[in-house]
KOLSEDO-884220 format. One record per residue (C-alpha): residue in three letters; z, x, y. Coordinates in nm, 3 decimals. Last residue first. Layout:
<nodes>
NODE residu      c3      c1      c2
NODE    ALA       Z       X       Y
...
</nodes>
This chain:
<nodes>
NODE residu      c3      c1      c2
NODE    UNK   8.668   6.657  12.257
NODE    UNK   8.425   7.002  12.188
NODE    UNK   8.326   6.994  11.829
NODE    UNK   8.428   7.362  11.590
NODE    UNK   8.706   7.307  11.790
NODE    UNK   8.916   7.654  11.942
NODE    UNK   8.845   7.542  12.264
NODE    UNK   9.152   7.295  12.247
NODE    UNK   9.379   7.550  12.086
NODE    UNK   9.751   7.488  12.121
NODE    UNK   9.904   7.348  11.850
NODE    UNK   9.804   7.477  11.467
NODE    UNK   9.568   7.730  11.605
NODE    UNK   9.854   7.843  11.840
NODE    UNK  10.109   7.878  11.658
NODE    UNK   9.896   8.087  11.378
NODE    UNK   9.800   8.303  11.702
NODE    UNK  10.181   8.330  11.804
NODE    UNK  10.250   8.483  11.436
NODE    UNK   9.904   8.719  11.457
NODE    UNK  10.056   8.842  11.786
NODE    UNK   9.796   9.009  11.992
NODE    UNK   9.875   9.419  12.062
NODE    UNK   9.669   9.517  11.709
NODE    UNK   9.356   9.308  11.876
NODE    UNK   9.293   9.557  12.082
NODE    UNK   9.219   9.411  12.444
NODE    UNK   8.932   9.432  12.650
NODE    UNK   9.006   9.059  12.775
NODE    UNK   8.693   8.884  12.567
NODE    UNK   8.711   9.123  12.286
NODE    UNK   9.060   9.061  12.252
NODE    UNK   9.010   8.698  12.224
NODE    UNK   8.746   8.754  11.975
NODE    UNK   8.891   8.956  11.750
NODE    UNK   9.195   8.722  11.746
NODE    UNK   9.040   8.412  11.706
NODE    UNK   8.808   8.566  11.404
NODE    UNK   9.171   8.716  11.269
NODE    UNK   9.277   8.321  11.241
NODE    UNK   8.956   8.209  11.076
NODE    UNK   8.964   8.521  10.813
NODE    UNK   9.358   8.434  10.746
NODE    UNK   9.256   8.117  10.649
NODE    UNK   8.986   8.215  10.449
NODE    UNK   9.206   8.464  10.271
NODE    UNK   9.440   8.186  10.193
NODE    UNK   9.155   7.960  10.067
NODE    UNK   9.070   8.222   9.845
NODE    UNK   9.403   8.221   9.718
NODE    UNK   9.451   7.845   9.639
NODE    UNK   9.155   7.900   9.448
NODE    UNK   9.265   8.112   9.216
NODE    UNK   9.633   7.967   9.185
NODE    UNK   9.368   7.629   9.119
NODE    UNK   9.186   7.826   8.804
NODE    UNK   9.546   7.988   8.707
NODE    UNK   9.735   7.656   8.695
NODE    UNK  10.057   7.537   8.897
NODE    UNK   9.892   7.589   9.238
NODE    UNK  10.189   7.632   9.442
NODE    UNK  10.161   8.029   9.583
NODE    UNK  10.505   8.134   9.686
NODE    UNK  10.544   8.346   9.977
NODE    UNK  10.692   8.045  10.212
NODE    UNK  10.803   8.194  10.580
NODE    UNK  10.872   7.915  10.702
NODE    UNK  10.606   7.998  10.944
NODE    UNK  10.356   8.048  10.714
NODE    UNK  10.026   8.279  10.816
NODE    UNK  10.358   8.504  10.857
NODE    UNK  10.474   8.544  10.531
NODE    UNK  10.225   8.635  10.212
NODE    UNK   9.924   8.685  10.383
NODE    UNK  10.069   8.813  10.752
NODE    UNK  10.260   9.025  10.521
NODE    UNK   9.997   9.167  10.317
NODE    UNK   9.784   9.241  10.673
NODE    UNK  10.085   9.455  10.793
NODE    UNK  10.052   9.675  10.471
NODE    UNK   9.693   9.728  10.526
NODE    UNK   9.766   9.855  10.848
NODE    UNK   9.978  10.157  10.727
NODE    UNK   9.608  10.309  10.605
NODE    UNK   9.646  10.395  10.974
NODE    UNK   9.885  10.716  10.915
NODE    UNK   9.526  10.846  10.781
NODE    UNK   9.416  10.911  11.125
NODE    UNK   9.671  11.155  11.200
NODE    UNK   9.586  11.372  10.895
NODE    UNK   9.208  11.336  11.022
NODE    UNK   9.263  11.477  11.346
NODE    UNK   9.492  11.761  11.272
NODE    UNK   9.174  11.869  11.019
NODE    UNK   8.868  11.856  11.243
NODE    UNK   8.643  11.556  11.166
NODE    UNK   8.263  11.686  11.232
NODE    UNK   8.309  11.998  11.315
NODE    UNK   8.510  12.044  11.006
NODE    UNK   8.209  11.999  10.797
NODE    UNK   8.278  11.862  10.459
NODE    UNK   8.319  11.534  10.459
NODE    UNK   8.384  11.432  10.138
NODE    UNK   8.753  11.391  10.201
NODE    UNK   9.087  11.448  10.025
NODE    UNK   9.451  11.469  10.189
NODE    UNK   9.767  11.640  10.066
NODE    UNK  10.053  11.520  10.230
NODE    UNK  10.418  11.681  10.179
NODE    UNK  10.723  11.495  10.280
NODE    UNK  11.007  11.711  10.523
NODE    UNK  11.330  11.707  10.290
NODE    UNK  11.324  12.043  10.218
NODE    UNK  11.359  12.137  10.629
NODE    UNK  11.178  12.449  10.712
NODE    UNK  10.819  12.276  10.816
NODE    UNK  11.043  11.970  11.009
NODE    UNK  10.913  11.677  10.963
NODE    UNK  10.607  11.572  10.835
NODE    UNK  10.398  11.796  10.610
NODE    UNK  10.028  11.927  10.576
NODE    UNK   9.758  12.000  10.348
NODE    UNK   9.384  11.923  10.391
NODE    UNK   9.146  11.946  10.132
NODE    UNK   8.776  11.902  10.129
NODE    UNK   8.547  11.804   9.853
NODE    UNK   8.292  11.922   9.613
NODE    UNK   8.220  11.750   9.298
NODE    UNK   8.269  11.892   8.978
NODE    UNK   7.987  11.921   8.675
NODE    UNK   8.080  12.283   8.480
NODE    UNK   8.443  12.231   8.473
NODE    UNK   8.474  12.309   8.074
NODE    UNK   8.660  12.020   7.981
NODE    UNK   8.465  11.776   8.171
NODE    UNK   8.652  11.483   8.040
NODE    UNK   8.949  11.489   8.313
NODE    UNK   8.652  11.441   8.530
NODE    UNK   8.633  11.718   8.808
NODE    UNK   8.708  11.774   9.173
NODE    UNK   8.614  12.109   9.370
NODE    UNK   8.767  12.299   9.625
NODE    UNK   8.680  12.358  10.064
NODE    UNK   8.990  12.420  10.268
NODE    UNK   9.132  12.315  10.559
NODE    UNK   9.332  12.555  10.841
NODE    UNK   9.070  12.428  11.137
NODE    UNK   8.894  12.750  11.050
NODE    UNK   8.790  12.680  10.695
NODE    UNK   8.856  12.853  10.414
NODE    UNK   8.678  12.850  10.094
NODE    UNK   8.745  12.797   9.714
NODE    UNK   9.105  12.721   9.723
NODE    UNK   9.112  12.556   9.399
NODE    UNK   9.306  12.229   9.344
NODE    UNK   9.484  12.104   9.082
NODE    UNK   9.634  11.763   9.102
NODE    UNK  10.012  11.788   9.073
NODE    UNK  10.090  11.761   9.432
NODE    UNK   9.949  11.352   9.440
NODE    UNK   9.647  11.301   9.613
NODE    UNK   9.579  11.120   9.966
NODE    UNK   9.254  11.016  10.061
NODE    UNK   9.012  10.990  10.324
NODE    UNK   8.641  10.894  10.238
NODE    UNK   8.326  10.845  10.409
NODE    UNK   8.096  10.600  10.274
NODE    UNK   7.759  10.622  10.132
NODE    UNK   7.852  10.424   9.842
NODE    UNK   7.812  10.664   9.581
NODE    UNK   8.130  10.859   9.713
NODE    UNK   8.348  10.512   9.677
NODE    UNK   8.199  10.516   9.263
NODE    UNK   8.277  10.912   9.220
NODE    UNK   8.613  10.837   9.372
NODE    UNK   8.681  10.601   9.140
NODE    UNK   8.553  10.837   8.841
NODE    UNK   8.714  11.108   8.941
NODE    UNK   9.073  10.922   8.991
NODE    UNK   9.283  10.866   9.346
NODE    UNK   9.397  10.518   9.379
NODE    UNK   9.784  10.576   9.376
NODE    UNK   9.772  10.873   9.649
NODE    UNK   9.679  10.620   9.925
NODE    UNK   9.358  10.499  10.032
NODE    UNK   9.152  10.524  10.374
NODE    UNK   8.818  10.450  10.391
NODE    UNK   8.540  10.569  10.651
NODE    UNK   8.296  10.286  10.684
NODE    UNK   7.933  10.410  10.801
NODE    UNK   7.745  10.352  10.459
NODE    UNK   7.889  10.043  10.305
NODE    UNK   8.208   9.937  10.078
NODE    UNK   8.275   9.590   9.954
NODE    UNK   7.992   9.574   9.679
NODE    UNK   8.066   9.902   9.468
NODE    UNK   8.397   9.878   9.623
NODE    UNK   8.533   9.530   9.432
NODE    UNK   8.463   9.647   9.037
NODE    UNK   8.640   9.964   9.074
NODE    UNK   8.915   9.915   9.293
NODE    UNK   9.013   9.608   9.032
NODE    UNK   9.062   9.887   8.785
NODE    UNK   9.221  10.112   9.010
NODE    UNK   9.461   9.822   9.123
NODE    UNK   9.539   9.811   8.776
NODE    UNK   9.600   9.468   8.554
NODE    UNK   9.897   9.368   8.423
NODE    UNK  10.033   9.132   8.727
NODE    UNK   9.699   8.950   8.644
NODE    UNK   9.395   8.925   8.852
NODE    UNK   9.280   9.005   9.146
NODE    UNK   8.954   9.151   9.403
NODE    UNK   8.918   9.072   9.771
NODE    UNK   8.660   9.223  10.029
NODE    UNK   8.625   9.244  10.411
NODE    UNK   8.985   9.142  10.516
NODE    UNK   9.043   9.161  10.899
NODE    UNK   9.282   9.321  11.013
NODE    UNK   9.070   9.411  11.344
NODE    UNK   9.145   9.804  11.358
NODE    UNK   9.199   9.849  11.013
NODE    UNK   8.899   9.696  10.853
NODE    UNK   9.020   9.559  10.535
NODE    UNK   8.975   9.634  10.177
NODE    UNK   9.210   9.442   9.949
NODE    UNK   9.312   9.402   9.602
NODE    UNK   9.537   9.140   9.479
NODE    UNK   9.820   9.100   9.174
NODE    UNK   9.857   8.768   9.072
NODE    UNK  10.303   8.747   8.925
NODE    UNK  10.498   8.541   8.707
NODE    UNK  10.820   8.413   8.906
NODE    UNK  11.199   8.467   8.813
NODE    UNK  11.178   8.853   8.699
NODE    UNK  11.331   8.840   8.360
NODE    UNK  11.696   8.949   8.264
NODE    UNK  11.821   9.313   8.475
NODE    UNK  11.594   9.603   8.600
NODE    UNK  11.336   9.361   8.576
NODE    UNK  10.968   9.414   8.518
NODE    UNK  10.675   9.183   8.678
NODE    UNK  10.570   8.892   8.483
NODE    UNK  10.274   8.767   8.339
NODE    UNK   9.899   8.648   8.498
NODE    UNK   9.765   8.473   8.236
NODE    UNK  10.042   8.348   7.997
NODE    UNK  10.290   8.275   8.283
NODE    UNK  10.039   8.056   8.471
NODE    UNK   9.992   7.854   8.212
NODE    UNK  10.375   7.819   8.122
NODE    UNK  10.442   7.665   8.497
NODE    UNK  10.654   7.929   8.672
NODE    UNK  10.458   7.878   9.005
NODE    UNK  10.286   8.170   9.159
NODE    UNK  10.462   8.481   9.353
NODE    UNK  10.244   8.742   9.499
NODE    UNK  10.165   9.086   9.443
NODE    UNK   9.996   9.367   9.652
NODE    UNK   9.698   9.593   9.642
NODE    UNK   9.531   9.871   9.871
NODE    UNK   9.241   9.986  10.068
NODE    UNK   9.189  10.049  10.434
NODE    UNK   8.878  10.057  10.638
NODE    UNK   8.785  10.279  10.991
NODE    UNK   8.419  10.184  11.082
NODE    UNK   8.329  10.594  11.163
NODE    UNK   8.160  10.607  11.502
NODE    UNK   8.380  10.931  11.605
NODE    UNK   8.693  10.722  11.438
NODE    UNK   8.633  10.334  11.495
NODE    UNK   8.864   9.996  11.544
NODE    UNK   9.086  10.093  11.801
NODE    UNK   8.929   9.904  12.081
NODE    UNK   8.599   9.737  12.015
NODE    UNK   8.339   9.894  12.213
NODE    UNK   8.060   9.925  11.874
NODE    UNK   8.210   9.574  11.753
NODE    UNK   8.439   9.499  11.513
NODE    UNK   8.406   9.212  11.270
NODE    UNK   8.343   9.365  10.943
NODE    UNK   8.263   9.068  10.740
NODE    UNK   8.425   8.786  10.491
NODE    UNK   8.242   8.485  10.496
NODE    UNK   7.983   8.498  10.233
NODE    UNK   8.184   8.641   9.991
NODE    UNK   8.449   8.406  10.103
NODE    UNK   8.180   8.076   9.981
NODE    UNK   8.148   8.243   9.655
NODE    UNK   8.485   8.272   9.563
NODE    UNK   8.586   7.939   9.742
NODE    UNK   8.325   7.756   9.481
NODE    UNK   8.398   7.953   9.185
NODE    UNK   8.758   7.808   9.194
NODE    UNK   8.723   7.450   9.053
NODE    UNK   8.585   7.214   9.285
NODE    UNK   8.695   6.945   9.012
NODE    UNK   9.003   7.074   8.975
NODE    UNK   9.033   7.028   9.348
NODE    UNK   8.933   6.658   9.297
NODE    UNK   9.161   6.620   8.944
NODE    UNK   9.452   6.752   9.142
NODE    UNK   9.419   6.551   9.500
NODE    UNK   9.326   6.214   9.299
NODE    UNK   9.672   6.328   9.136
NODE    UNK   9.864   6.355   9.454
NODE    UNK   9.753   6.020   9.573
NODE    UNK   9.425   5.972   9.765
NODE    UNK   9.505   5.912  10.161
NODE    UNK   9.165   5.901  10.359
NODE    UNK   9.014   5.959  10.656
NODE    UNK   8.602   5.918  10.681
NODE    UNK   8.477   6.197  10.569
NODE    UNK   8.085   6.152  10.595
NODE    UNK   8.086   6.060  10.958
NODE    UNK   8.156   6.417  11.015
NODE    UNK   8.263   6.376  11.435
NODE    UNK   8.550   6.612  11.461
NODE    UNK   8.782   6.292  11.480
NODE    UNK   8.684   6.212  11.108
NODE    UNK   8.712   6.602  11.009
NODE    UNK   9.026   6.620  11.177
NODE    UNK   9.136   6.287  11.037
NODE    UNK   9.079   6.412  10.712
NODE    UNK   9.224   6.744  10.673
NODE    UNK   9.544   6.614  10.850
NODE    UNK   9.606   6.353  10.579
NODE    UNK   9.504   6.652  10.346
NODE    UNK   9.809   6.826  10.457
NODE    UNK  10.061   6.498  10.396
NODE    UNK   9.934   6.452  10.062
NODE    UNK  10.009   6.781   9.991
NODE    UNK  10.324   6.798  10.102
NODE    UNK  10.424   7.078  10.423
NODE    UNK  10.574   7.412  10.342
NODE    UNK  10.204   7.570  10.322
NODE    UNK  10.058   7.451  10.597
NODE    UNK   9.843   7.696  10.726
NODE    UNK   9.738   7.796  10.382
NODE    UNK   9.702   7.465  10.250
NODE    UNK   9.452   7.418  10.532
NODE    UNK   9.239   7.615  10.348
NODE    UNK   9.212   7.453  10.042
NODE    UNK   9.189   7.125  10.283
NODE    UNK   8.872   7.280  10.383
NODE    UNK   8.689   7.294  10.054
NODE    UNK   8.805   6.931   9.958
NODE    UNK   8.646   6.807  10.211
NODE    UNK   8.276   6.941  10.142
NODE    UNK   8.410   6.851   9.743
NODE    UNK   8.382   6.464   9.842
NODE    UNK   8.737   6.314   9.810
NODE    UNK   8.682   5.953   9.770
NODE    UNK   8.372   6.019   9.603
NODE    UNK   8.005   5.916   9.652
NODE    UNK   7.814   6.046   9.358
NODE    UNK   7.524   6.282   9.520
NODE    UNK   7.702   6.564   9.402
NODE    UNK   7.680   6.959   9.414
NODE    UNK   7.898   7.176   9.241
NODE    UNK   7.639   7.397   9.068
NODE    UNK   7.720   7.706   9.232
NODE    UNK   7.397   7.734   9.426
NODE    UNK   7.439   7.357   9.556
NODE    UNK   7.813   7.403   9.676
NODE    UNK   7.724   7.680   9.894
NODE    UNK   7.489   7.572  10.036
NODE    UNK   7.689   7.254  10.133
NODE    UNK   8.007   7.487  10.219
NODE    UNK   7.732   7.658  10.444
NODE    UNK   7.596   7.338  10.596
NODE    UNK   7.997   7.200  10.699
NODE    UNK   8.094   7.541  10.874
NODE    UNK   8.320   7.786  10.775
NODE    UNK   8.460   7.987  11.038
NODE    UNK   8.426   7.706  11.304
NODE    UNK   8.525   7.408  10.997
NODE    UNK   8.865   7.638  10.981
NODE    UNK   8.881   7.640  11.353
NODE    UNK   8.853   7.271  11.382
NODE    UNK   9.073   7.185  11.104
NODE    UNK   9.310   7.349  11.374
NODE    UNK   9.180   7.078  11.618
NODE    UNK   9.302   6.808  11.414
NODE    UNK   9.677   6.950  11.398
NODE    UNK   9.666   6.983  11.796
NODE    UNK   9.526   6.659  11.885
NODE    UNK   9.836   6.455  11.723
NODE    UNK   9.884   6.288  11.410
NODE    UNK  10.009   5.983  11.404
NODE    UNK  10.248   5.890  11.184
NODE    UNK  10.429   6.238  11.261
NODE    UNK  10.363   6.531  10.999
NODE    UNK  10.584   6.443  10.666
NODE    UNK  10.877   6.691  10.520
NODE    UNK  11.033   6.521  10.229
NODE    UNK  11.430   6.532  10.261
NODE    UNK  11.648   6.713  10.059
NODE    UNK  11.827   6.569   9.783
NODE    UNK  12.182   6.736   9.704
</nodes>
């Protein structure tokens, strides 16, 4: 049976302009312009869909991302028009003058403006963001749908199936956030085949900084990635799987232990690297069915992190998992998890422009809670999406 086309109202009303507001707050017009000139995108041609414009209604795709195309960058438009850029007058290209213009941006552009972008955003009082002045951060991967188009099957592949073929190829993504704010710091992805190690490798040497203490779970754990995290200057907290060897080497009074790490290549154990362990279960100690955790960090002195305090802390790696579904679900109300792009170059894009999105909603957040002593993990991230799209008057990057 047909369905009927989703539109926005004739005319559009205050509260879909201002939310191109927020996304022009987080991004504004002279960075995408900087941005555009060091990547080569630049253009003094006079376009119906200049790439400045184009750049934000990537990341209004992500707010509405069960709405047309067309009818998104109608919004796009007349929020930039109302917002005062005499530059973007509105417009309605067709859906291929959309194509060829965000094929034109290609996807270098988004990747370099989010590098500039994406931050830390928590402050020294900021509520639940810090362990004894230790930036707490979070690393780990997800997948997400893209189109079955035959380009992107050949680059990014499908996930197993128990039964047939999996229905969707597959991007796998990276991310390091900062726990207490959600907010995503760094992004790395690529194909369903790819590792997350792999990824972990090329997106920490930049991503990570003296002062951050990062939590990962058992899957990332390897000499050489921890070697890279180590060289950082950042504190580390992770969890190994039982079958790694581990030398009791020294007791310490909080019930940790001192041992020593080595490359699977250093056959003769002469050049390890000295960490801490710290064992412990949940549930109850008798019961077989209580899971084991066996934590690694390089800080060494006890004083500094006793032991019970440090296995509690790393429950919070869990946040990482509730900024994956705010991605994939609730950043869309309808609850669409399916990328659209129908290429690899524009599934690219259409990504950063997701994490964008997500940036300029978390900004609200942070913010709000800063202003009412709040942590941020008590605001709704659903009712926040509501409210950028409806509600928001102050939220303008242009008071009315």
């Amino acid at each position: 049976m047909a369905r009927t086309r989703k539109t926005f109202a004739p005319q559009l009303d205050i509260a879909h302009i201002l939310s191109v507001g927020v996304l022009a707050h987080t991004c504004p017009r002279s960075l995408i312009d900087e941005v555009l000139t060091d990547v080569g995108k630049g253009s003094r041609r006079k376009r119906l869909l200049p790439a400045p414009a184009v750049v934000y209604y990537v990341m209004a795709l992500a707010l509405w991302r069960t709405s047309p195309l067309e009818e998104v960058l109608r919004v796009v438009s007349a929020g930039l028009h109302w917002l005062g850029d005499a530059k973007h007058p509105a417009t309605q290209p067709c859906k291929a003058a959309i194509s060829q213009a965000r094929s034109r941006l290609g996807a270098g552009v988004m990747r370099e403006l989010a590098s500039r972008v994406l931050r830390p955003l928590a402050r020294s009082d900021s509520l639940g963001a810090w362990y004894r002045g230790m930036r707490i951060m979070a690393l780990d991967g997800a997948c997400m749908d893209v189109p079955d188009e035959a380009a992107n099957a050949a680059y990014f592949g499908y996930p197993s199936a128990s039964r047939g073929a999996s229905a969707f190829p597959q991007i796998r993504v990276l991310a390091l956030i900062e726990c207490g704010t959600h907010i995503i710091v760094g992004v790395e992805h690529g194909p369903f085949r790819r590792s997350e190690q792999e990824m972990a490798e090329q997106l920490l040497p930049t991503a990570l900084q003296p002062g951050m203490l990062l939590l990962a779970d058992r899957n990332f754990y390897g000499f050489p990635l921890w070697q890279i995290a180590n060289a950082s200057g950042a504190r580390l907290l992770w969890r190994v799987k039982a079958n790694l060897k581990l030398a009791r080497e020294h007791d310490l009074p909080d019930g940790s232990y001192l041992s020593r790490i080595y490359s699977i290549k250093d056959r003769a154990r002469k050049n390890g690297m000295q960490v801490r362990v710290i064992e412990y279960s949940l549930g109850k100690e008798a019961s077989a069915s209580s899971e084991k955790y066996r934590l690694l960090t390089n800080i060494l002195d006890h004083t500094l992190a006793p032991a019970d305090e440090l296995a509690t802390l790393y429950h919070e790696r869990w946040e990482v998992e509730g900024v994956f579904s705010e991605l994939k679900t609730r950043l869309c109300a309808g609850g669409h998890t399916t990328l659209r792009s129908k290429t690899p170059e524009l599934v690219e894009q259409e990504l950063w422009g997701l994490v964008l999105a997500h940036f300029a909603v978390r900004q609200l957040i942070v913010h709000a809670g800063l202003l009412h002593t709040i942590d941020p993990d008590k605001l709704s991230f659903t009712h926040a999406v509501r409210t950028v799209k409806r509600r928001l008057p102050q939220a303008a990057a242009i008071p009315p």
